[in-house]
C-alpha positions as a Python dict, from the first residue, in 0.01 Angstrom:
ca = {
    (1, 'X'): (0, 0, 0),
    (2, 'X'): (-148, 130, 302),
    (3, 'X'): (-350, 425, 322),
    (4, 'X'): (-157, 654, 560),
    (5, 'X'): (-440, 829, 794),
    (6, 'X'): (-361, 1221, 903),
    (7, 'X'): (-358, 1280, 1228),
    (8, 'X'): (-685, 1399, 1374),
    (9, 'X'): (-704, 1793, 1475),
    (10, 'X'): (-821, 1906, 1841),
    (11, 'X'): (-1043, 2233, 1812),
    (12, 'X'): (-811, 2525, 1801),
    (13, 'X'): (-504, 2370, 1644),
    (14, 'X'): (-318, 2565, 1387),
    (15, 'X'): (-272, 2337, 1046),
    (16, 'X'): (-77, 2565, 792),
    (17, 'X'): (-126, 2889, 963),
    (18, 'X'): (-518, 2805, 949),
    (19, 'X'): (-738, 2648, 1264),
    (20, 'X'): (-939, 2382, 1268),
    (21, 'X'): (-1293, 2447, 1225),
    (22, 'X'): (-1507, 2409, 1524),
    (23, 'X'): (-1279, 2592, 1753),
    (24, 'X'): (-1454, 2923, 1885),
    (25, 'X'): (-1830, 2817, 1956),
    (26, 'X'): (-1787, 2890, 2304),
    (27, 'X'): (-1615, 3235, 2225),
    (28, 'X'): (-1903, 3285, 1976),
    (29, 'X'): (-2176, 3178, 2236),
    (30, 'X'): (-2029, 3458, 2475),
    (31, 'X'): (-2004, 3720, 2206),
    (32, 'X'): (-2390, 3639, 2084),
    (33, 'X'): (-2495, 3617, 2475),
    (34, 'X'): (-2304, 4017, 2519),
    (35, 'X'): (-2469, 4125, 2172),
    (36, 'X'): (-2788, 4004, 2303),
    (37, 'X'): (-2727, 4229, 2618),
    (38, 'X'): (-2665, 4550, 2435),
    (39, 'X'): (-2976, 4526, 2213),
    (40, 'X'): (-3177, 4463, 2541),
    (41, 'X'): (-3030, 4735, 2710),
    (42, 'X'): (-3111, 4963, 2354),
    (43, 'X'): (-3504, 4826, 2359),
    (44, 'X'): (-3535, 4950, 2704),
    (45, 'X'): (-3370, 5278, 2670),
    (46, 'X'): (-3574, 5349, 2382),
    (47, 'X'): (-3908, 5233, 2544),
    (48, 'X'): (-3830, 5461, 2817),
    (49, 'X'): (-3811, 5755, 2567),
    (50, 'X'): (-4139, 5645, 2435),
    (51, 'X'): (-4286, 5665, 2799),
    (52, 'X'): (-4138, 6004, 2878),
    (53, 'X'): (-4054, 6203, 2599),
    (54, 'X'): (-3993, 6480, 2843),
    (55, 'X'): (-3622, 6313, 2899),
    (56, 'X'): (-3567, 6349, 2571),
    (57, 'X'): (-3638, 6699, 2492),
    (58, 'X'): (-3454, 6787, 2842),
    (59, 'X'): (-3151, 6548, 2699),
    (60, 'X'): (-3174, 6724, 2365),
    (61, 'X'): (-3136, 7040, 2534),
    (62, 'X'): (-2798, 7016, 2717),
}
């Protein structure tokens, strides 16, 4: 009897309703590269709070 081999899966392809693994790492490189962006763009708003703390009791204010 010979073994029968399965078909080999491309990244992405639906088997059953599930996909293959390996199919988002570039997807999941842009999402970690836009993360990385907003917790840069936190740091520096909060460092600028540290250097003037007069924009934050003006802010506060409003």
């Amino acid at each position: 009897m010979k073994r029968q081999e399965s078909p080999r899966l491309q990244a992405g392809e639906y088997v059953n309703g599930l996909r293959s693994p390996g199919d988002d790492c570039s997807q999941n490189l842009k999402n970690t590269e836009f993360l990385n962006y907003l917790i840069f763009i936190q740091l520096l708003g909060d460092f600028i709070f540290l250097l003037f703390p007069e924009l934050s009791e003006k802010i506060s204010n409003v």
